[in-house]
C-alpha positions as a LaTeX table, in Angstrom:
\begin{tabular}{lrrr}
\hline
Residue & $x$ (\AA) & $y$ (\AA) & $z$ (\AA) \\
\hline
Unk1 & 54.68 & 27.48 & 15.60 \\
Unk2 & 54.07 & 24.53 & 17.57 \\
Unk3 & 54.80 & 20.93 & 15.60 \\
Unk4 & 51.06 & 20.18 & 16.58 \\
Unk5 & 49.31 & 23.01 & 14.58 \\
Unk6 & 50.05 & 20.83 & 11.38 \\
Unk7 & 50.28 & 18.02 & 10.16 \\
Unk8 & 53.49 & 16.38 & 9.27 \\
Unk9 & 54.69 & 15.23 & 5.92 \\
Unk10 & 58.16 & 13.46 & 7.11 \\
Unk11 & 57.95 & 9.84 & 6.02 \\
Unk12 & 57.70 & 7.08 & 8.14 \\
Unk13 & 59.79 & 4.16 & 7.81 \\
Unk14 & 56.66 & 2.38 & 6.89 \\
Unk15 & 56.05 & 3.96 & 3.97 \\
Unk16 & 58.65 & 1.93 & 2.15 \\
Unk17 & 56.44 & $-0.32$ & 0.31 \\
Unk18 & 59.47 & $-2.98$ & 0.51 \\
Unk19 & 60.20 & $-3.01$ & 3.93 \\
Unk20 & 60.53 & $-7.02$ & 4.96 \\
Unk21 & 62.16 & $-9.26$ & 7.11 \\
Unk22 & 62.75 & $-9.56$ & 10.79 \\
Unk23 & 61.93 & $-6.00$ & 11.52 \\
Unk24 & 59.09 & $-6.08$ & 10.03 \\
Unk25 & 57.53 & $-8.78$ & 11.81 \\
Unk26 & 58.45 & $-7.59$ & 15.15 \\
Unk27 & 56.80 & $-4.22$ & 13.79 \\
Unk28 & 53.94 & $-5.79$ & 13.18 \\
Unk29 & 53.35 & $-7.86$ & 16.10 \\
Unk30 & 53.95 & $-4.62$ & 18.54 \\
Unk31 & 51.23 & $-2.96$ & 16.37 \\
Unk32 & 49.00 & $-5.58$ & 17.43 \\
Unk33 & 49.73 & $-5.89$ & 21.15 \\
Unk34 & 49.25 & $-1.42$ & 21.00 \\
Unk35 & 46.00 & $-1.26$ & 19.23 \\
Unk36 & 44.73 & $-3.93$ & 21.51 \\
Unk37 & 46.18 & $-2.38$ & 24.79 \\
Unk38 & 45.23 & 1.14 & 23.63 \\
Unk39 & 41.93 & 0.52 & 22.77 \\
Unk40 & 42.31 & 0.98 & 18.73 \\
Unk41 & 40.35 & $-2.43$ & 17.75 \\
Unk42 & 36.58 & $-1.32$ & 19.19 \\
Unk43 & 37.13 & 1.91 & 17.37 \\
Unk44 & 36.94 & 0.02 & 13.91 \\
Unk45 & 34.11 & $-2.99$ & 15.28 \\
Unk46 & 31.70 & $-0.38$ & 16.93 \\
Unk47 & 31.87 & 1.68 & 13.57 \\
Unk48 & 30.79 & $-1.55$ & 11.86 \\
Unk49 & 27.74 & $-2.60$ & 14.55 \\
Unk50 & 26.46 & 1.53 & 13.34 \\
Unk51 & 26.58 & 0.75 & 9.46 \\
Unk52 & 25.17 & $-2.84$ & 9.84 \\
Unk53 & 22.20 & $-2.05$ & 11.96 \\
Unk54 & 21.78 & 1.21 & 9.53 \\
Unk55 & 21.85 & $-1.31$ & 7.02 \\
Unk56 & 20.75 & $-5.06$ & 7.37 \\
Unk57 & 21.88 & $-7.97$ & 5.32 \\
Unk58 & 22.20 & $-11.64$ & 5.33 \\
Unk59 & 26.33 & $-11.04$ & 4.40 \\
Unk60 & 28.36 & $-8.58$ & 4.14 \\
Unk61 & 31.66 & $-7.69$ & 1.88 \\
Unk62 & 34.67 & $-5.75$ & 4.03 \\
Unk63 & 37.58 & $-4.57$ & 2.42 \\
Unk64 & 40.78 & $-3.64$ & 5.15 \\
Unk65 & 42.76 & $-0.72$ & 3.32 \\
Unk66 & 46.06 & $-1.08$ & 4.54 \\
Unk67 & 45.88 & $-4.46$ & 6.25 \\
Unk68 & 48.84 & $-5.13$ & 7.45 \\
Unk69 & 49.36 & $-8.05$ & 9.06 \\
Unk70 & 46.15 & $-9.04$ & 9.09 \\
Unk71 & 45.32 & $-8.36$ & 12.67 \\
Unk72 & 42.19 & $-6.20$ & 12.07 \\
Unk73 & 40.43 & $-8.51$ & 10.16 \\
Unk74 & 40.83 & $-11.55$ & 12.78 \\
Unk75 & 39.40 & $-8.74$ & 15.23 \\
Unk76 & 36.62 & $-8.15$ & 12.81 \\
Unk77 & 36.06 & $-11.59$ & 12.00 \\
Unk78 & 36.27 & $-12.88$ & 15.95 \\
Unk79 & 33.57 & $-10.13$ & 16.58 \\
Unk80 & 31.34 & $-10.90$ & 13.72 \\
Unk81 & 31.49 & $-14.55$ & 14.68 \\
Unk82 & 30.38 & $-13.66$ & 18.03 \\
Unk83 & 27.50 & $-11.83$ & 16.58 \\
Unk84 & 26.81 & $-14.83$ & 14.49 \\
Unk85 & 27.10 & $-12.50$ & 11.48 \\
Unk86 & 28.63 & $-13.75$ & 8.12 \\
Unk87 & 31.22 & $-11.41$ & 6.93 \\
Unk88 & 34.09 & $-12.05$ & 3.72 \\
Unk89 & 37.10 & $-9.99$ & 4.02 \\
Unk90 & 39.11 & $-8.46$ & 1.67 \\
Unk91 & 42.90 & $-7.75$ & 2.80 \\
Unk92 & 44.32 & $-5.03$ & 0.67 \\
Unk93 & 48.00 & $-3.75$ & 1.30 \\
Unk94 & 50.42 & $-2.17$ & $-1.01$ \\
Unk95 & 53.84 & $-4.19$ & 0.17 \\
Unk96 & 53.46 & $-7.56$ & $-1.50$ \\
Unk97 & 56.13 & $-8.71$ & 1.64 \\
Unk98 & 52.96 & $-7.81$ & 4.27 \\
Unk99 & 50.35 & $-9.48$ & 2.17 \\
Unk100 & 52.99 & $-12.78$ & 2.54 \\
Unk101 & 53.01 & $-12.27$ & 5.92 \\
Unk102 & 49.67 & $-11.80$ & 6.57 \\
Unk103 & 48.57 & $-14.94$ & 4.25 \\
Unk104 & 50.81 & $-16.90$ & 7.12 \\
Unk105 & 49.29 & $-15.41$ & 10.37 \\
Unk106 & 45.56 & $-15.49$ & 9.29 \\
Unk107 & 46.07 & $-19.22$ & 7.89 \\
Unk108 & 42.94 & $-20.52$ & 10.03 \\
Unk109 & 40.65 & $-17.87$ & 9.13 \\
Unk110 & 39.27 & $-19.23$ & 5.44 \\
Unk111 & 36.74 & $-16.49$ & 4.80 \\
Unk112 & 39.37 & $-13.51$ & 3.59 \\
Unk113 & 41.21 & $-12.89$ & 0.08 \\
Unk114 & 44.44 & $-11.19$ & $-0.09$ \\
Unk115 & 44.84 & $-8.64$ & $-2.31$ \\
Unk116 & 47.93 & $-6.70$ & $-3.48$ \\
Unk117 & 47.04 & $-3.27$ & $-4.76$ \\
Unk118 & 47.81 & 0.44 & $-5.15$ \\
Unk119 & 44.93 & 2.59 & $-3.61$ \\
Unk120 & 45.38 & 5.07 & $-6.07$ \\
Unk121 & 45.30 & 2.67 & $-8.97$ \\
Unk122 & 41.85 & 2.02 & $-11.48$ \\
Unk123 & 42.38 & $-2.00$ & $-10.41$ \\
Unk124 & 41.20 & $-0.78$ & $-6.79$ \\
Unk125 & 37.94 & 0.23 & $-8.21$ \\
Unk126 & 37.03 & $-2.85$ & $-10.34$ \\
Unk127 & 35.63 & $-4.88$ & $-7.36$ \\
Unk128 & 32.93 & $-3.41$ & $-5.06$ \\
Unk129 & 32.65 & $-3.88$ & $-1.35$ \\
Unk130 & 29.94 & $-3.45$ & 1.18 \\
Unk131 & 32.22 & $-1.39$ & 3.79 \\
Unk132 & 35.88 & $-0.42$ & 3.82 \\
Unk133 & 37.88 & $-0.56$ & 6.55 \\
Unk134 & 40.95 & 1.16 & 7.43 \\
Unk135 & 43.36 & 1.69 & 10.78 \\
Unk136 & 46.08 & 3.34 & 10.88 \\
Unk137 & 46.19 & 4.16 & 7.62 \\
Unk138 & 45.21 & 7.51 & 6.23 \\
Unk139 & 47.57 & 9.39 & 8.47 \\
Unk140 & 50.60 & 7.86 & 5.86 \\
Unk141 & 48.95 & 10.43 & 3.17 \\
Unk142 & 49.11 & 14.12 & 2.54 \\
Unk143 & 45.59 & 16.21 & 2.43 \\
Unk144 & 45.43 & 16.45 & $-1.36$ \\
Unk145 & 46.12 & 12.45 & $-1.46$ \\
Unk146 & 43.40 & 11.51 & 1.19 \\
Unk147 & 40.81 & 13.68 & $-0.61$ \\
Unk148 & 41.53 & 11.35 & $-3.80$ \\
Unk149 & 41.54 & 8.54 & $-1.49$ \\
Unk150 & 38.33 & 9.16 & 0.33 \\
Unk151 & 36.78 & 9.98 & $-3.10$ \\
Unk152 & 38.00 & 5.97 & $-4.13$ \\
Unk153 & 36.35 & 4.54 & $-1.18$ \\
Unk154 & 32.93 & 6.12 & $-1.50$ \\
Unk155 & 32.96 & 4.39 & $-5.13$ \\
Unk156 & 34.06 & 0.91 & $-3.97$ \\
Unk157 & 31.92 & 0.68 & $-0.99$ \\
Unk158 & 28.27 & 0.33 & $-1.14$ \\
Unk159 & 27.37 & 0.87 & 2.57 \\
Unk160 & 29.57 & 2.77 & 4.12 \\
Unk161 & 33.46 & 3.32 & 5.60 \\
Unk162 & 34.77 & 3.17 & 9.04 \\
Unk163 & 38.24 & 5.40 & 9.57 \\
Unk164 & 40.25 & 4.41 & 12.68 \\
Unk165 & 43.01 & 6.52 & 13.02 \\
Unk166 & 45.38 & 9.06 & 15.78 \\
Unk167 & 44.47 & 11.79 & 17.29 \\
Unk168 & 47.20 & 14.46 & 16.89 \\
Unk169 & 47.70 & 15.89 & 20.45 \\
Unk170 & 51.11 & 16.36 & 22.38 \\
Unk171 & 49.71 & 13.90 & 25.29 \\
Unk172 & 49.77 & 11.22 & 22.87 \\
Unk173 & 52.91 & 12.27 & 21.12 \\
Unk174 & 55.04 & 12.73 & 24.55 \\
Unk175 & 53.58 & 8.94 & 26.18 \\
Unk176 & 53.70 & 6.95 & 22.84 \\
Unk177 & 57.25 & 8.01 & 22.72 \\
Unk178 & 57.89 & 7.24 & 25.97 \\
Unk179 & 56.80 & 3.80 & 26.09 \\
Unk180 & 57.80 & 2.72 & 22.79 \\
Unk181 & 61.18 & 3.72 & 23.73 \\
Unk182 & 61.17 & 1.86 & 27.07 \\
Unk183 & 59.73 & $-1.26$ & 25.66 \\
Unk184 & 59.92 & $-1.39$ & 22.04 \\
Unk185 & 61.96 & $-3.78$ & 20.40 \\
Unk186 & 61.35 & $-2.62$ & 16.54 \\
Unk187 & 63.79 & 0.40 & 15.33 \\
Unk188 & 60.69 & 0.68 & 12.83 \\
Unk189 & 58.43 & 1.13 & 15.91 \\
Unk190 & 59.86 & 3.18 & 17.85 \\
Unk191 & 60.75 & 5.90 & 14.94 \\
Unk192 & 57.50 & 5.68 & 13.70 \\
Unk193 & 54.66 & 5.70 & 16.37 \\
Unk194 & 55.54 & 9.50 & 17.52 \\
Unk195 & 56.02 & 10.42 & 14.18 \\
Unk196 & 52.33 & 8.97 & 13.39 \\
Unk197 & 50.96 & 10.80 & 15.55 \\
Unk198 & 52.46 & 14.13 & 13.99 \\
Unk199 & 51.20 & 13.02 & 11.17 \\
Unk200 & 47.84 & 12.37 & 12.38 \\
Unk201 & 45.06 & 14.49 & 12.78 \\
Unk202 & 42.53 & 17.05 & 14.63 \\
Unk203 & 38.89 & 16.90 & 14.32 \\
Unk204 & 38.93 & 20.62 & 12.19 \\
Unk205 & 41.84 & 18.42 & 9.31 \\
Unk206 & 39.27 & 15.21 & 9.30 \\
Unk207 & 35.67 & 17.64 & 8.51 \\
Unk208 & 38.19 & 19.99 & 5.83 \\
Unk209 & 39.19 & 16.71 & 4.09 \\
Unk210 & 36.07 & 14.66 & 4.05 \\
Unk211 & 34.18 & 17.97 & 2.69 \\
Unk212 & 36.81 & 18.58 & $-0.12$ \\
Unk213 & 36.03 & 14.63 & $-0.70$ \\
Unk214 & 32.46 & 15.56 & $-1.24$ \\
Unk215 & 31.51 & 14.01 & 1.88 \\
Unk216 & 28.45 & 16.08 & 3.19 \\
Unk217 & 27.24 & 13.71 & 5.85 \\
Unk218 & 29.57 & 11.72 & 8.15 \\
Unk219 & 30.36 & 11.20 & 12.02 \\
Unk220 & 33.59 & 11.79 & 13.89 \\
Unk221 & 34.34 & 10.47 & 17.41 \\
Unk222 & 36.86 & 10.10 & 19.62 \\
Unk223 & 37.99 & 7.21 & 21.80 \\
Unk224 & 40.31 & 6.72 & 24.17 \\
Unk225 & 43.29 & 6.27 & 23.65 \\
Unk226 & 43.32 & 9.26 & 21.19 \\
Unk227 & 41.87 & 7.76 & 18.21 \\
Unk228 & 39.54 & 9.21 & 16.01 \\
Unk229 & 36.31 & 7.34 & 14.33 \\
Unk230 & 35.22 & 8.42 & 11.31 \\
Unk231 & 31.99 & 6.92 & 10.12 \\
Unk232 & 30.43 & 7.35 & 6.98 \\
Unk233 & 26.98 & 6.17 & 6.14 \\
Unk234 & 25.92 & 5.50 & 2.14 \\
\hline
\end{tabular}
């Protein structure tokens, strides 16, 4: 069977929620320069233009699932600026080391809280949002986990949720590995991005998922550079 008929459940270095230091850093700032090179940050702002002209306000709450470094929420908050929208973030990450570093990079932008929390945890739930947010992120969980996760965002988000995430195809595999191995400098990077995308998903895994989630009505699409958008309207 071919290693693209499934998806993967190897761990990625990533997943160790105390991962800090050096490497991390340089992991996160190549994740940065390849979502912006590969085309990964319109994927998550054109899936919030959708739900905010579906649904019109004066503000608007967004919670980023997985965070990171921050670097999705200055893209969000750049591009809302631009629309002369007024948007609070949320940054939510597991790894208490991330959240530190992201509270550093994302000093100048005021209008975001930092939150450390387990997605699978009641505290996640307490606090309601208008849209969640999330890149890169639900390929880290197994089927059974993202149905329970998917389930958790529809109750903490009011609006709707925009999924940004890999498509898993061996075009992407074969050239991610390629050019994180000629020009990576992160050991965490260059392990992980082919391994992502094996753990990543086709367009038949996303509809089974969202279903078992008791998602009835939602969009996919998919963007260059083999990203899927999954947008879900409340």
């Amino acid at each position: 069977m071919s290693k693209f008929a499934k998806r993967s459940e190897e761990k990625e270095l990533m997943d160790d929620l105390e991962c800090s230091g050096e490497v991390l850093e340089q992991t996160l700032k190549e994740l940065k320069t390849i979502n912006r090179w590969l085309g990964g940050n319109y994927v998550t702002t054109d899936g919030l233009a959708k739900i905010m002209k579906h649904h019109p306000k004066d503000s608007y709450q967004i919670a980023d699932i997985g965070c990171g470094g921050g670097d999705m929420i200055r893209v969000m908050d750049h591009w809302a600026k631009s629309k002369k929208l007024k948007v609070d973030f949320a940054g939510i990450d597991a790894n208490p080391n991330i959240i530190d570093l992201a509270k550093v990079r994302l000093q100048d932008v005021t209008n975001v809280r930092w939150q450390v929390q387990n997605v699978f945890e009641q505290e996640f739930l307490e606090e309601k949002v208008d849209i969640i947010t999330c890149t890169l992120f639900t390929h880290h969980f197994t089927d059974q986990e993202l149905i329970g996760l998917i389930q958790a965002f529809r109750s903490k988000a009011y609006l709707g949720i925009v999924i940004n995430d890999l498509h898993r195809h061996w075009f992407a595999f074969h050239s991610i590995r390629i050019l994180t191995g000629l020009f990576s400098k992160s050991p965490m990077v260059r392990n992980d991005a082919s391994l992502s995308v094996l753990r990543s998903f086709k367009k038949a895994d996303l509809e089974r998922i969202l279903r078992e989630a008791g998602i009835k009505t939602f969009e996919i699409r998919w963007f260059w550079a083999f990203r899927w958008q999954v947008l879900v309207l409340f």
